[in-house]
Legacy VTK file of the C-alpha trace (Angstrom):
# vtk DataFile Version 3.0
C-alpha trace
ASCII
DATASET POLYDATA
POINTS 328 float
85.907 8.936 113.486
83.885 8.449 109.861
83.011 5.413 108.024
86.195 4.897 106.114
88.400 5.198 109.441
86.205 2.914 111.276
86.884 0.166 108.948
90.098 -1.336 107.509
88.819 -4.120 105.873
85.624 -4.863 103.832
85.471 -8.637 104.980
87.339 -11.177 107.675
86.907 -14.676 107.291
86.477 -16.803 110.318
87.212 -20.838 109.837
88.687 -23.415 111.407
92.580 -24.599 109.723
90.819 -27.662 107.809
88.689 -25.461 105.934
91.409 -23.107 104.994
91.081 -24.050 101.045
87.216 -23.502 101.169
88.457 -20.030 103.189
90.832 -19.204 100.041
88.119 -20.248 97.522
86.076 -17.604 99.010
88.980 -15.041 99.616
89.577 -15.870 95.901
85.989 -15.359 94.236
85.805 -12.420 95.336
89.302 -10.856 94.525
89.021 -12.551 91.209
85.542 -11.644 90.000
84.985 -8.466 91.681
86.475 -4.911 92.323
88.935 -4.051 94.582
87.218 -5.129 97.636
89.845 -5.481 101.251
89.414 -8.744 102.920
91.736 -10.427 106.113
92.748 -14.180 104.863
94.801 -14.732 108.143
97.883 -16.854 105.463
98.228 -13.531 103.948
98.546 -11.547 106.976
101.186 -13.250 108.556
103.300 -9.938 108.610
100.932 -8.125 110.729
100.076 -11.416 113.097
103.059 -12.592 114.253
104.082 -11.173 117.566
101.301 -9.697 118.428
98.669 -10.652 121.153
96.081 -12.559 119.561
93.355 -11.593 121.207
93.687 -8.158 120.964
94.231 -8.501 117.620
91.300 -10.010 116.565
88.949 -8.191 118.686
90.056 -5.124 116.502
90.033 -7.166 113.356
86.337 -8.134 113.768
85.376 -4.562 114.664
87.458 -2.993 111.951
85.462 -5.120 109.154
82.536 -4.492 107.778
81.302 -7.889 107.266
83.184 -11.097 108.609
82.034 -14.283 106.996
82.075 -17.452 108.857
82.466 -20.899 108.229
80.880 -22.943 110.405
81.767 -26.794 110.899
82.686 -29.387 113.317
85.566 -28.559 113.298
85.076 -24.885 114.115
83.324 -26.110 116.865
85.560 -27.782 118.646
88.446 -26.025 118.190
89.587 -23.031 121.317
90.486 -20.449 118.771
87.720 -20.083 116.832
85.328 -20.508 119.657
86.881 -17.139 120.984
85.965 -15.733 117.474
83.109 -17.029 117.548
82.082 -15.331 120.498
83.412 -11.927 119.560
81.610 -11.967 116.627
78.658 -12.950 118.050
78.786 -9.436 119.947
78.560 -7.668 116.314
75.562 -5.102 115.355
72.702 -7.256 114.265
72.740 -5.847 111.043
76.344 -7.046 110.193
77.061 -9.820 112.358
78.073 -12.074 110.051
77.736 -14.325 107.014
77.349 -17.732 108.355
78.403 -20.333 105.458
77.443 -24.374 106.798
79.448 -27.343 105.541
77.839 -29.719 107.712
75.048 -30.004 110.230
76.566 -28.264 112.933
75.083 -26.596 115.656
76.486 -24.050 117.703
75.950 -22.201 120.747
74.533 -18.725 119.476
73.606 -20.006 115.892
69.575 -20.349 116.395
68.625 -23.559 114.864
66.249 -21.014 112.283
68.418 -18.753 111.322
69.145 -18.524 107.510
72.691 -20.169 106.379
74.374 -20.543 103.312
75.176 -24.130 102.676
78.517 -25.016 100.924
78.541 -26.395 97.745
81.523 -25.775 95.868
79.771 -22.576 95.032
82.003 -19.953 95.483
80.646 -17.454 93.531
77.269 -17.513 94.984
78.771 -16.830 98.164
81.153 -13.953 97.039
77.983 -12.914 94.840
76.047 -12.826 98.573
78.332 -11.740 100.205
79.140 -8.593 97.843
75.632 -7.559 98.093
75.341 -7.872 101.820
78.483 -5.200 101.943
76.841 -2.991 99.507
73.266 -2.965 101.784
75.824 -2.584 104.529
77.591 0.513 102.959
74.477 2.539 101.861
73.249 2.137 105.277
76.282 3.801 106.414
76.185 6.622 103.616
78.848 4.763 101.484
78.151 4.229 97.839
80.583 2.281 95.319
81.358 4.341 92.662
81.368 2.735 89.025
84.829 1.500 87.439
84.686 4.953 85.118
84.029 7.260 87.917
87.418 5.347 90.148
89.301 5.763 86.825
88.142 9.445 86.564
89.532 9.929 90.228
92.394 8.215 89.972
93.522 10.555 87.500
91.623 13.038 88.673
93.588 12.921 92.197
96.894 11.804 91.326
99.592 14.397 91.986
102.006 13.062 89.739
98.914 13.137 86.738
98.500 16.813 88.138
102.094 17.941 88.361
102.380 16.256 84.271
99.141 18.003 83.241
100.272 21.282 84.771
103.282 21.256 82.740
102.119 20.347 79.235
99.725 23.209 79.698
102.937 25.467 80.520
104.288 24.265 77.661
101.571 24.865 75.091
102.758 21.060 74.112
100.990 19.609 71.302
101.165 15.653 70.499
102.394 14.946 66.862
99.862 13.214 64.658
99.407 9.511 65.456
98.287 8.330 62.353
95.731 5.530 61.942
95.574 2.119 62.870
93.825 -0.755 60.913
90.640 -2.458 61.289
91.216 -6.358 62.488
90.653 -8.455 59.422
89.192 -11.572 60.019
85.394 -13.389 58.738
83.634 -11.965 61.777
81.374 -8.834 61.473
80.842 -5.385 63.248
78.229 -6.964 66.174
77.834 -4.603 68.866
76.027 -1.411 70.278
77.295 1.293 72.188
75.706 1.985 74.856
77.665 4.911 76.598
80.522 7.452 75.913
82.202 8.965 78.686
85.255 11.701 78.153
87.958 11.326 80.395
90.174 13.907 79.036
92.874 15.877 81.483
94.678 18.804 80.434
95.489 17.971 76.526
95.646 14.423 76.942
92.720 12.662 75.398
91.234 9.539 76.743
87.680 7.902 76.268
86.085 5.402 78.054
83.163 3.434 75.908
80.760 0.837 76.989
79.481 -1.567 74.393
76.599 -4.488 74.721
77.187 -8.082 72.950
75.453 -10.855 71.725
75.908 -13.883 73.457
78.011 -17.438 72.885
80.162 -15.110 70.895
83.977 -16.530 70.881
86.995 -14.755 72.433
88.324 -14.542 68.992
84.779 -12.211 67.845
84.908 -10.372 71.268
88.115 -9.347 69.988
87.944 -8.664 66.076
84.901 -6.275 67.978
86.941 -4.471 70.254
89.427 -3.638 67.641
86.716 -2.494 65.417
85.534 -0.107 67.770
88.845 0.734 68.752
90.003 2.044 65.162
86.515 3.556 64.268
87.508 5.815 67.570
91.278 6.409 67.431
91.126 6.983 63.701
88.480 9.754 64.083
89.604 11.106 67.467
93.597 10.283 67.891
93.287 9.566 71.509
95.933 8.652 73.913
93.756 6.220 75.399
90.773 3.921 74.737
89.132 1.638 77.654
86.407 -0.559 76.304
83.733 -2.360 79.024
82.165 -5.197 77.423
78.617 -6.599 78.278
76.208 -8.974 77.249
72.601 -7.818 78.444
71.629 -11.278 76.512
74.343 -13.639 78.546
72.792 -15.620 82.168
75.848 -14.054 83.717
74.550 -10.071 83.045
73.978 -8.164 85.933
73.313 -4.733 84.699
75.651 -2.098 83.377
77.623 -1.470 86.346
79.756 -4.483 86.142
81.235 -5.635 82.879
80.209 -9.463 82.226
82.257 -10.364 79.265
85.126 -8.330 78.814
87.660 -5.039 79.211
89.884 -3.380 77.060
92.368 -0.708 77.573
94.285 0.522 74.284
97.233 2.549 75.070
101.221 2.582 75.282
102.254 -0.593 75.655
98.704 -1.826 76.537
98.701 0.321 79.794
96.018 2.805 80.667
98.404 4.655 82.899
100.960 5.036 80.493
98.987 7.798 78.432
100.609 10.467 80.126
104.084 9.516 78.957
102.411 8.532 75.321
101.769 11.949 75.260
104.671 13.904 76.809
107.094 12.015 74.882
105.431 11.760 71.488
105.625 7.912 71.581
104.735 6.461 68.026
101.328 4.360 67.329
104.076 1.696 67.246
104.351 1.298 70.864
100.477 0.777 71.254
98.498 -2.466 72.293
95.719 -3.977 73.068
95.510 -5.573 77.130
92.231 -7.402 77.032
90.921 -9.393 80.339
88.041 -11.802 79.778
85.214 -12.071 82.169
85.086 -16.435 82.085
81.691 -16.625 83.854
80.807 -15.372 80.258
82.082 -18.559 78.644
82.030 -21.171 81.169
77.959 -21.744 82.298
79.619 -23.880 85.274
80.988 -20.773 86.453
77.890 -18.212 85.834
76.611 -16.270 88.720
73.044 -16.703 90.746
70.105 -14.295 89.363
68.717 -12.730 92.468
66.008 -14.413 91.801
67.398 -17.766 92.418
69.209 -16.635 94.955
66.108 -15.610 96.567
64.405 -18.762 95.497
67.096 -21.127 97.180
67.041 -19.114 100.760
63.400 -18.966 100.978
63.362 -22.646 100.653
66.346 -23.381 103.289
64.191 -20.894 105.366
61.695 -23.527 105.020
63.735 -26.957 105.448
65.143 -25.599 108.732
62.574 -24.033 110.041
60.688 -27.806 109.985
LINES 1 329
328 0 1 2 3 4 5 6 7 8 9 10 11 12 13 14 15 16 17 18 19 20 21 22 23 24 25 26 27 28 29 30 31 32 33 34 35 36 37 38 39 40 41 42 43 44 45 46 47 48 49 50 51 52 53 54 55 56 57 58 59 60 61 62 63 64 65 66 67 68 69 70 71 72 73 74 75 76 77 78 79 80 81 82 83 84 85 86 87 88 89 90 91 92 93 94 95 96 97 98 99 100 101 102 103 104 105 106 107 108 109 110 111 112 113 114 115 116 117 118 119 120 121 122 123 124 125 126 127 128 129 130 131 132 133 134 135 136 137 138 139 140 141 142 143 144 145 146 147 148 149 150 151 152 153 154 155 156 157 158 159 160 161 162 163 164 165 166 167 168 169 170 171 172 173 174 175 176 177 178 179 180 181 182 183 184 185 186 187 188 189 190 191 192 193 194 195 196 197 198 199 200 201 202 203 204 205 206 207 208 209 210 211 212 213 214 215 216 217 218 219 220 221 222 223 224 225 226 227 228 229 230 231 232 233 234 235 236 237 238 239 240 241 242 243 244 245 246 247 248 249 250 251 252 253 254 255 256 257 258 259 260 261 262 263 264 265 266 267 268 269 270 271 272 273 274 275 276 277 278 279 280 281 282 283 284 285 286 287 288 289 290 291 292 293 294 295 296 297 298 299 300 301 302 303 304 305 306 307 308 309 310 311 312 313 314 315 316 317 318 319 320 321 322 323 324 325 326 327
């Protein structure tokens, strides 16, 4: 069995039924503010619990995920359930037993008293953030590396039979796209700002599609972030006619920024009707430059500092000195 069979999900989360919202904040932060990652919330699952025997069940679940995080309290304590958890997941490989998040000063059999905890602080995205990382070290231990959001796009279309089957027959049919015309530059009293970092071609058979990375200022407005990725979107279409544009916004000046593999401000796809996926049928049915729009999706950590991310550095900072306080 290989890596990807082993494991169905990337994350469980273990918790006691009064710290189900703090379990959702989690679930949340990380669905929200990160990629595509798989991970068991037990009030979304209810479809594949009910009926069937609950121990077996989660014996498998806390095999079949990479990392489980747990959330440890009084009240996880004392309840039957998730002392059973518990003590499955204690059982785990060292390396990925768990990631043990405190919201009081409990102690629990199996939990040395010096072992290094995450305290709760209404800071969800520090623990998603940790938690993220601690999968990733997980993965490449395992040979698994994340590909970046351009190389899953490139696959996706790369591997989709329906894209193939399309592609195949445009080809066939020598098809060529009529002329799309122009579209105008945004008018507004902002001014060209950013710097384009990288070009990548995703074109597939005779459709044309680009993806473009692009670096920011920071404190710029949603209404500038905008005026610039419609600038850059005409200075491309108009030269190039593409049947698709997808724009990844950073700010390598912004607290939030960390690196170019993860967009911290902002993506764009320009396409029919706003929809990356809909290129294929831009193309095959000659759809006007009409029919084209803009879907932008803002990265908010970028404009609300209350929401901003922990530098590894501070990260590091804070568990060196919660090594030391319990370690006293």
């Amino acid at each position: 069995m290989n890596n990807k069979e082993r494991f169905k999900y990337d994350f469980a989360i273990s918790y006691a039924g009064e710290e189900e919202e703090i379990a959702k904040g989690i679930h949340d932060a990380i669905k929200e503010k990160y990629e595509n990652y798989s991970v068991f919330f037990a009030p979304n699952e209810l479809h594949n619990l009910v009926g069937q025997n609950g121990e077996e069940f989660f014996e498998e679940l806390f095999s079949e995920s990479k990392q489980v995080i747990v959330i440890l309290s009084e009240n996880y304590k004392k309840k039957d359930w998730t002392r059973y958890e518990w003590d499955i997941i204690r059982e785990r490989n060292k390396e990925n037993r768990c990631i043990p998040i405190k919201i009081d000063n409990v102690r629990i059999l199996g939990f040395p008293s010096n072992q290094i905890y995450l305290p709760f602080k209404e800071n969800f995205q520090a623990i998603s953030k940790l938690s993220i990382e601690k999968l990733i070290l997980f993965e490449k231990t395992q040979g698994v590396e994340r590909k970046t959001e351009v190389i899953k796009l490139y696959n996706e279309l790369k591997d989709s039979k329906g894209a193939l089957d399309k592609a195949v027959q445009l080809v066939y049919d020598s098809r060529e796209r009529t002329p799309l015309g122009k579209i105008e530059y945004p008018i507004g009293n902002f001014t060209k700002s950013y710097k384009v970092i990288k070009t990548e071609d995703l074109n597939f058979s005779q459709i044309k599609r680009k993806a473009i990375s692009i670096d920011l200022k920071d404190f710029l407005s949603k209404d500038e972030i905008a005026f610039n990725i419609k600038y850059l979107t005409a200075e491309y279409f108009n030269s190039e006619q593409l049947d698709a544009i997808k724009i990844f916004i950073y700010s390598s000046e912004s607290k939030n920024f960390q690196g170019f593999e993860k967009f911290n401000v902002a993506k764009s796809d320009f396409a029919p009707y706003g929809e990356w996926g809909k290129s294929e049928e831009g193309f095959a049915y000659n759809l006007p430059i009409e029919i084209f729009d803009w879907k932008i999706e803002f990265e908010e950590s970028y404009f609300n500092q209350n929401l901003k991310m922990e530098t590894a550095e501070e990260m590091a900072l804070r568990l060196i000195l919660e090594l030391n306080k319990n370690s006293r």
